[in-house]
C-alpha positions as CSV (number, residue, x, y, z in Angstrom):
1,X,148.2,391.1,49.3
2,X,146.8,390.9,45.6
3,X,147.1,387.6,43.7
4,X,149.3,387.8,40.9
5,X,148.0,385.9,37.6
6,X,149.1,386.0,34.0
7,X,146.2,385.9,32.2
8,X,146.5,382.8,29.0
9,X,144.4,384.2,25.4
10,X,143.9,387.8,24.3
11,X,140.2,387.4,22.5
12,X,137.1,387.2,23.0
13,X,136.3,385.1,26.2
14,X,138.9,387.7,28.1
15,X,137.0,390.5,27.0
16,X,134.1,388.6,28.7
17,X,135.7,388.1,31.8
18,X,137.5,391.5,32.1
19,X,135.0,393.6,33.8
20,X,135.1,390.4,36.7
21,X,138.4,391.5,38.2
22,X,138.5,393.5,41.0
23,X,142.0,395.1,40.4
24,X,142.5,395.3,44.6
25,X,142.8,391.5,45.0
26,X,144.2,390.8,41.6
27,X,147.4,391.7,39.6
28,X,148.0,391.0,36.2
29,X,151.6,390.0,35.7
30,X,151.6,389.9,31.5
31,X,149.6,387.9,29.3
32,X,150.3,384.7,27.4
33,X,149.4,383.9,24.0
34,X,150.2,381.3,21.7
35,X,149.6,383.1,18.6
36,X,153.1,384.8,18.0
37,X,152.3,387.4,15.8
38,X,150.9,389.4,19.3
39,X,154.1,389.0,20.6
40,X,155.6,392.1,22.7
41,X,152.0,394.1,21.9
42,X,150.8,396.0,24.3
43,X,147.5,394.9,25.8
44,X,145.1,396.1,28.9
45,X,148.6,398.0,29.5
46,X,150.6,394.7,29.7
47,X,152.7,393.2,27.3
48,X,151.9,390.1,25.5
49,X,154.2,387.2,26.0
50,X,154.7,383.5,24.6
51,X,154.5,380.9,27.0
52,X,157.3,380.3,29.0
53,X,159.0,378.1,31.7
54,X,160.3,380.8,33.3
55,X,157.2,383.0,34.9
56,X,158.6,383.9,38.3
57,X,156.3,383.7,41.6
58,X,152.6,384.0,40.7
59,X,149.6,382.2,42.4
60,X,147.5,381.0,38.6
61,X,147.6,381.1,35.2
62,X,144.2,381.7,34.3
63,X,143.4,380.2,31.0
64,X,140.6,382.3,28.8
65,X,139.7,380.4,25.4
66,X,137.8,377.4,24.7
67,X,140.2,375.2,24.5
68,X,141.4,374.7,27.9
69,X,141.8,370.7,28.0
70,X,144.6,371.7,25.4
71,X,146.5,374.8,26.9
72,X,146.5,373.1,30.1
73,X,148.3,370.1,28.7
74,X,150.3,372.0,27.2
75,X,151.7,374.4,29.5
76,X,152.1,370.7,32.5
77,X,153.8,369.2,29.5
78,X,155.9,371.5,27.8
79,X,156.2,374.2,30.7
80,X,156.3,372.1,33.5
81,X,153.4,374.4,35.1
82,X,151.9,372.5,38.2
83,X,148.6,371.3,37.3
84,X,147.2,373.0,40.6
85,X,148.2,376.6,39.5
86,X,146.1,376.4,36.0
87,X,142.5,377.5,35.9
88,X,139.9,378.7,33.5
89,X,138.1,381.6,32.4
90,X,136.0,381.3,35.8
91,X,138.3,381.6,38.0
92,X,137.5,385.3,39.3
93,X,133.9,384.3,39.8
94,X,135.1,381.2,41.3
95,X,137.0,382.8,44.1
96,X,134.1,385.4,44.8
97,X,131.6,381.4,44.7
98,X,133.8,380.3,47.6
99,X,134.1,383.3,49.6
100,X,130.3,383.5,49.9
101,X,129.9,380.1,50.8
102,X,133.7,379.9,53.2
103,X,131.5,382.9,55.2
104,X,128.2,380.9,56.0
105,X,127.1,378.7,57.9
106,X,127.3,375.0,55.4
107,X,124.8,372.6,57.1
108,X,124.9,370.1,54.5
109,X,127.7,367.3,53.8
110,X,127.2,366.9,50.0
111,X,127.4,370.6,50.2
112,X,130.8,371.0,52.0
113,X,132.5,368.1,49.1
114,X,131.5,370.4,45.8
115,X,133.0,373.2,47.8
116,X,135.9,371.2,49.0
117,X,135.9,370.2,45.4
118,X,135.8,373.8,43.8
119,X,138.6,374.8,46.2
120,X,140.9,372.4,44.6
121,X,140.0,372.0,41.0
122,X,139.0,375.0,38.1
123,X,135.4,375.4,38.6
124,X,133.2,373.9,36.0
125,X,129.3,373.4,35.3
126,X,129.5,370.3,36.7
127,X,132.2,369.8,39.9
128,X,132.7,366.1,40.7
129,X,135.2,363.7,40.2
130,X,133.0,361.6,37.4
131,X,133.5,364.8,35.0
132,X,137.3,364.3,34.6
133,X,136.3,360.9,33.0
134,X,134.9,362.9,29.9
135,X,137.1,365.9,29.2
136,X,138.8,363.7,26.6
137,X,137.3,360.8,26.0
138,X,137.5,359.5,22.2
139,X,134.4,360.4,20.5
140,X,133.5,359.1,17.0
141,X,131.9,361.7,15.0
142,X,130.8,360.9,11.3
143,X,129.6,363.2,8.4
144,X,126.5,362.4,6.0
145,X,127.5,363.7,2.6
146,X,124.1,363.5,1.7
147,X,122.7,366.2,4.1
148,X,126.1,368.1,5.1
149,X,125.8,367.2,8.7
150,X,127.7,365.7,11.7
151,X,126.2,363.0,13.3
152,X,127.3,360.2,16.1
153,X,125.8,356.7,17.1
154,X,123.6,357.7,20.3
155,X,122.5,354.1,21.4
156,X,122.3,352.3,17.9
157,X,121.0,355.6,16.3
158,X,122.2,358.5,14.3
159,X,121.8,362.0,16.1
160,X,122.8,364.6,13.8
161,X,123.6,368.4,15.3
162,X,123.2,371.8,13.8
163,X,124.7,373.0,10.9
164,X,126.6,376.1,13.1
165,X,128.7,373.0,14.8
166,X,130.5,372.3,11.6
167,X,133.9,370.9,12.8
168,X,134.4,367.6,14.4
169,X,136.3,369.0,16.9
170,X,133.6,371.5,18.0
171,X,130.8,368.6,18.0
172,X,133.1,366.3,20.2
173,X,132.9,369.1,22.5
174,X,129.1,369.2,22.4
175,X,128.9,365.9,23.1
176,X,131.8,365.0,25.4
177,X,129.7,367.6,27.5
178,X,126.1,365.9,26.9
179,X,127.6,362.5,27.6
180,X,128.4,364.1,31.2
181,X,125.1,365.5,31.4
182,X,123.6,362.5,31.6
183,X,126.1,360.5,34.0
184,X,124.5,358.5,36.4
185,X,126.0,360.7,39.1
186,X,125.6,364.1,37.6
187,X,122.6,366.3,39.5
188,X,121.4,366.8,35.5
189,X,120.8,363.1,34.7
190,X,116.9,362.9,33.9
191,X,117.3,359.1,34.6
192,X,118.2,359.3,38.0
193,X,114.2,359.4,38.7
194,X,111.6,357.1,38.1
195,X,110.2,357.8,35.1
196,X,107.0,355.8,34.6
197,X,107.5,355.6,30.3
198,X,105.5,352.7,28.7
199,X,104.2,351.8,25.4
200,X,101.2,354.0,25.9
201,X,103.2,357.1,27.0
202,X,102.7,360.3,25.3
203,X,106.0,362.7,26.2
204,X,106.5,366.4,25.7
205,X,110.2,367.1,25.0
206,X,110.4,370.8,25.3
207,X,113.5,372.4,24.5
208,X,115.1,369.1,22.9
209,X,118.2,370.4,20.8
210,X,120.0,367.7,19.7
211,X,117.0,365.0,21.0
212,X,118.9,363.1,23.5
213,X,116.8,362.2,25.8
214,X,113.7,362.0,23.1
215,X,116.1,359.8,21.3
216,X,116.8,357.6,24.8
217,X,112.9,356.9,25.0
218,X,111.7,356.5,21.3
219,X,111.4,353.0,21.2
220,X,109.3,352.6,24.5
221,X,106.6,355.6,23.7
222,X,103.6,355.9,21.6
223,X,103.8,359.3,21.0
224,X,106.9,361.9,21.5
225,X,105.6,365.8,20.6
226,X,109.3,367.6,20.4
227,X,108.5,371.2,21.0
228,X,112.1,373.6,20.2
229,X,112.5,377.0,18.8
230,X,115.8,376.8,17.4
231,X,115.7,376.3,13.3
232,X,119.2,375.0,13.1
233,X,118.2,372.2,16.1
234,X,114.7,371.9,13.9
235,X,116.7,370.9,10.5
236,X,119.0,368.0,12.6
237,X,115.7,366.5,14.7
238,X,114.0,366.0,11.4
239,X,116.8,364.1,10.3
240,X,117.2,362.8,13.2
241,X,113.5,361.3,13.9
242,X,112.9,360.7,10.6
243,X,112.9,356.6,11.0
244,X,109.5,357.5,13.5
245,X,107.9,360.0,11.4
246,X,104.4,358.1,12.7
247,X,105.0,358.7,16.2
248,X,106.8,362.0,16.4
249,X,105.7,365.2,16.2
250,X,107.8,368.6,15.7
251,X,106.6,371.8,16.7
252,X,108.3,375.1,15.8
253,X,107.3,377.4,18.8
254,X,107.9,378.7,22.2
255,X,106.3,376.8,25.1
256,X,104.8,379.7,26.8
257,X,101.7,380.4,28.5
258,X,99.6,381.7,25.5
259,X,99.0,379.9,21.9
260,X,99.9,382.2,19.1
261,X,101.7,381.7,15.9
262,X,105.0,381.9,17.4
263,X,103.5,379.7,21.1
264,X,101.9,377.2,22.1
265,X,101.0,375.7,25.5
266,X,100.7,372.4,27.1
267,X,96.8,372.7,27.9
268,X,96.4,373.4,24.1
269,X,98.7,370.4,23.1
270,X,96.7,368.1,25.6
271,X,93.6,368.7,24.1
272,X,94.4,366.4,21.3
273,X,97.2,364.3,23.2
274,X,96.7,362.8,26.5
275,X,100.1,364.1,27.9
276,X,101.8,361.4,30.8
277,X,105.2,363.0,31.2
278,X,106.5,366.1,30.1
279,X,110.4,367.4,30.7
280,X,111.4,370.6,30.0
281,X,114.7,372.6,29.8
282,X,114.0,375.9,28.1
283,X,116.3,378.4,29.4
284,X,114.7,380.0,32.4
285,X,111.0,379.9,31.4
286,X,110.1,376.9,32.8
287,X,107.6,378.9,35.1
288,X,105.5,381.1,32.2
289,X,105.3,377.6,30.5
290,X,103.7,375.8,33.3
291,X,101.6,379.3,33.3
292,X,99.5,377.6,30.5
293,X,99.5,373.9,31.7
294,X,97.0,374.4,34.8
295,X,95.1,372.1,33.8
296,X,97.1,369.5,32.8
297,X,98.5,370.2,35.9
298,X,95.5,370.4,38.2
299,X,93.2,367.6,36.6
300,X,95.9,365.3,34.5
301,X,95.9,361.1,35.9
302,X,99.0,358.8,35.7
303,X,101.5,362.5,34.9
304,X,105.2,363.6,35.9
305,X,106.9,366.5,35.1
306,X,110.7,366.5,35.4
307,X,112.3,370.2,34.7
308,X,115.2,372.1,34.8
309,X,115.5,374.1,37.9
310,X,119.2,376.4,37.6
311,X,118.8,378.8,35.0
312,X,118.7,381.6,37.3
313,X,119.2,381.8,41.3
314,X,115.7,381.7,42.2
315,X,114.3,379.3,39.7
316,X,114.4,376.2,42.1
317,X,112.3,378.0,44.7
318,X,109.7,379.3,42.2
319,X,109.1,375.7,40.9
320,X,108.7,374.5,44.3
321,X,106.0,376.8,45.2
322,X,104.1,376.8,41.9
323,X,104.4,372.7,42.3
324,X,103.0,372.4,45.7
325,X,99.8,373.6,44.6
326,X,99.3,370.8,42.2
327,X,101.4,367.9,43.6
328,X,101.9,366.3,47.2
329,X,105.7,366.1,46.9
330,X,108.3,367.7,44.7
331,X,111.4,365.9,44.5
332,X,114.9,367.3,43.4
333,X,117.5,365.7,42.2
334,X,120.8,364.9,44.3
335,X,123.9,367.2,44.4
336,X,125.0,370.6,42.5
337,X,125.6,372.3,39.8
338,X,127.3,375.5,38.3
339,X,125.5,377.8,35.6
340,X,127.5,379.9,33.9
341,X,124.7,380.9,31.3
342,X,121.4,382.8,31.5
343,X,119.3,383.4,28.6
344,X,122.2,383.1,26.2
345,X,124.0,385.6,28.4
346,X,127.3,385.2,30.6
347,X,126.6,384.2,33.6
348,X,130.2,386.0,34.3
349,X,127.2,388.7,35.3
350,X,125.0,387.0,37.2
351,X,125.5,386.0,41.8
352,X,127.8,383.0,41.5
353,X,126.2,380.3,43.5
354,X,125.5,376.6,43.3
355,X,122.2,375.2,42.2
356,X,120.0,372.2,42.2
357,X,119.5,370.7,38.8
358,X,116.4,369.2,38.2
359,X,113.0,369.2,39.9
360,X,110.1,366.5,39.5
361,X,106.4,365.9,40.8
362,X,104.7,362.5,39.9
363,X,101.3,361.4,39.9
């Protein structure tokens, strides 16, 4: 029997998730939209509808738009929806997640409680109970007149963000979501190792965007070489690290595994900066950057790398192997995560599965 849904927003993120459906185990009963100008339009063959508390007998109401936290108050509050019957725009690729993984074999326990989790609960990057406590937490976000930019207090500092996130509702978002991020008990929290940082340290940040975890460490480094190809992110981090313009070093580039004028690589920044720790999160090319660090990876004393390891499904495994070669154990960090990007790309296309999030060696 197909599940009936009515589908909440007609733009852009339903477009997006459209060509997910597989129209034999889903029906679309209508589609909801707050905006009543669409009302009674005709869309995808169905008609377009205001919410209502009357929606006869449907399994979800699958929410497509950005502002989920919102609609889904909305329609428990003012609809009296059952908070178990709302999802979000993953919910297609979150049924086809737990139908792979309700036909194998689960071995592992902290596997079997994100699943338990998923199965109950709209399926989200990050799918543990310590993420509910940021969804809408109060955030203060300030503007500098002077430079036309948003900025919050990140432990006693200013962190500014990118000119493109030029609401304070859009950077409450970005950070409600970095605050998370970095939760003790998230599988992305960089902290959760033992980083060996001193007063001597030299630190490659490479793919840094807004400078969190660069801006977590300033004060207990010698040197901190923030490598990020982004211009908009480049404006905000020299804003940002202006107070250590002495100990901070901004590079424009890819990390890759030649130097050219648009690359660099680790072995050529090491020749001029002893490099102890190096953590990278650029967007699936972890591996062609560690391509031009062997040997910072081969002859480098008193190192760790930490790195991001779920950009795409194989990415974890690939690290592990190159790793082995240089380092006697490779650690990765505790529980799971969901993706849903690759290379600025929906991962709406890519094998829904669960990933590790962050791989480290130490020497």
């Amino acid at each position: 029997m197909k599940k009936k849904v009515i589908i909440f927003g007609t733009g852009g993120m339903f477009e997006k998730v459209y060509h997910k459906i597989d129209f034999d185990k889903y029906e679309i009963v209508c589609f909801w939209d707050n905006n009543r100008k669409k009302k009674g339009l005709e869309y995808k063959g169905k008609i377009i509808k205001t919410p209502s508390k009357q929606y006869g007998e449907i399994d979800k109401i699958v929410v497509c738009s950005s502002f989920f936290e919102e609609i889904a108050t909305q329609l428990i509050t003012e609809y009296n929806v059952p908070e178990c019957m709302i999802e979000n725009y993953l919910y297609f690729t979150k049924c086809e997640l737990l139908e792979y993984y309700n036909n194998i074999n689960i071995d592992k326990i902290e596997l079997k409680e994100i699943i338990n989790y998923i199965e109950n609960h709209p399926l989200e990057v990050f799918n543990y109970e310590f993420y509910k406590n940021y969804r809408m937490v109060t955030i203060e976000v300030m503007y500098d007149i002077e430079n036309k930019m948003f900025y919050v207090d990140f432990m006693n500092n200013k962190m500014y963000f990118k000119r493109s996130l030029d609401t304070k509702e859009k950077v409450e978002k970005y950070y409600r979501f970095l605050l998370a991020e970095q939760d003790k008990k998230s599988p992305h929290c960089y902290f959760n190792f033992d980083l060996n940082i001193t007063k001597d340290s030299i630190v490659v940040d490479a793919g840094v965007a807004e400078g969190n975890f660069a801006l977590s460490i300033i004060d207990k480094v010698k040197k901190l070489i923030l490598i990020e190809i982004d211009e908009e992110w480049i404006e905000a981090l020299k804003i940002t690290f202006a107070p250590w313009k002495e100990k901070v070093t901004i590079i424009n580039k890819y990390l890759s595994d030649v130097s050219n004028e648009t690359s660099i690589t680790l072995d050529d920044i090491n020749k001029t900066d002893y490099i102890n720790l190096v953590k990278l999160d650029i967007e699936g090319y972890e591996i062609r950057a560690l391509a031009g660090a062997k040997n910072l990876l081969l002859k480098q004393e008193s190192f760790q790398l930490i790195s991001c390891c779920y950009h795409y499904q194989n990415e974890e495994n690939e690290l592990k192997e190159l790793l082995k070669l240089y380092f006697d154990k490779v650690e990765v960090s505790k529980g799971y995560m969901f993706f849903p990007y690759f290379n600025g790309t929906k991962y709406l296309n890519q094998t829904a599965r669960l990933r590790r999030g962050l791989i480290m060696v130490n020497r």
